[in-house]
Phi, psi and omega in degrees: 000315174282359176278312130331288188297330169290344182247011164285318183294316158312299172287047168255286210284347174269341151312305188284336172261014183241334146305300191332290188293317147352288163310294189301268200347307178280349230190336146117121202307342216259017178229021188253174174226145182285000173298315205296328186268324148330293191291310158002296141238052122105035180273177151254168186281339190280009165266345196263017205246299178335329185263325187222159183259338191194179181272332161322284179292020163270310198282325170282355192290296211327303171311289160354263209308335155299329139301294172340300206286341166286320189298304159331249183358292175322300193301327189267017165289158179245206204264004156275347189271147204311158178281323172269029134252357144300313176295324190303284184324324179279321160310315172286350166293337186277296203273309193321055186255138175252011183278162181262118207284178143309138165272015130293339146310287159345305160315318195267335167317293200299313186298310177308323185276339201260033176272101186289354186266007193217014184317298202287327165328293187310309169318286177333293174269342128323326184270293182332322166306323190307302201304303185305328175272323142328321184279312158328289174318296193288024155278316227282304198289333152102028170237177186261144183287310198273335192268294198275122209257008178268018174232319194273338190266316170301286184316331185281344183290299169325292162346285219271340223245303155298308166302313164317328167308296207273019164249331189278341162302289199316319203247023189290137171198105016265174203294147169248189183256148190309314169352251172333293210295307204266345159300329174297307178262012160287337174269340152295289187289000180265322175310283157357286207305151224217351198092195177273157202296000000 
């Protein structure tokens, strides 16, 4: 029952936060409201205060939750396969979209992340992504995540490698699909790399 009530819960919050981010694209973050994005997806607003503290962390868990599902994706690699084609395979199980977006999606995207209303949220959940992926890591690789700086550098790295993809999405014109970008730089960095630790 409770393996149930988690993925209710889950498809809540990824519902609100896929109104959220929706609303912000279209319509510019300094003009939404959580009634809106409540009624959006198909709340009341006081579920949607259960789920999120503000329409800011509604609109970045998405990123969050797409490091998780990678760190996921990692752990379920399997353990013999070299560690940067377990890591690659594991971002791209996540990233690998080859659709081609609108380019007003793209646009609203783009207008929406340069948004100072949504700076300090985004600072938040970065370090959370690092943190989430790290730890995936120092399982994979057999170090402590608190102690060993090779699981915190890969991940900033990784991090950082998927953002450059999606600012290279955002501003394409004409627009491509995020896939190909983040595989090109997940290969920059396969390049760099020296090997395991």
């Amino acid at each position: 029952m409770s393996g149930l009530r988690e993925r209710k819960k889950r498809a809540t919050r990824e519902a609100l936060s896929w109104a959220a981010l929706k609303l912000a694209v279209d319509r510019g973050v300094e003009n939404v409201l959580v009634e809106e994005i409540a009624a959006e997806a198909g709340v009341s607003p006081r579920t949607f205060n259960n789920y999120f503290s503000s329409k800011y962390e509604a609109i970045v868990w998405r990123e969050l939750d797409r490091m998780t599902q990678i760190g996921d994706a990692l752990r379920e690699r399997p353990p013999r396969e070299p560690f940067w084609e377990a890591i690659t395979k594991a971002v791209l199980a996540v990233y690998d979209n080859d659709t081609v977006p609108d380019k007003s999606w793209t646009s609203g995207v783009r207008e929406m992340v340069n948004s100072p209303l949504l700076f300090g949220e985004m600072l938040k959940v970065h370090a959370a992504m690092e943190r989430a992926l790290a730890e995936a890591i120092a399982e994979r690789v057999g170090l402590d995540v608190d102690k060993d700086m090779y699981p915190r550098v890969v991940a900033g790295a990784v991090g950082a490698a998927c953002g450059v993809a999606q600012q290279q999405w955002v501003s394409a014109d004409p627009p491509m699909p995020l896939g190909p970008l983040v595989r090109t730089a997940l290969g920059h960095l396969t390049h760099l790399q020296g090997g395991e630790p």
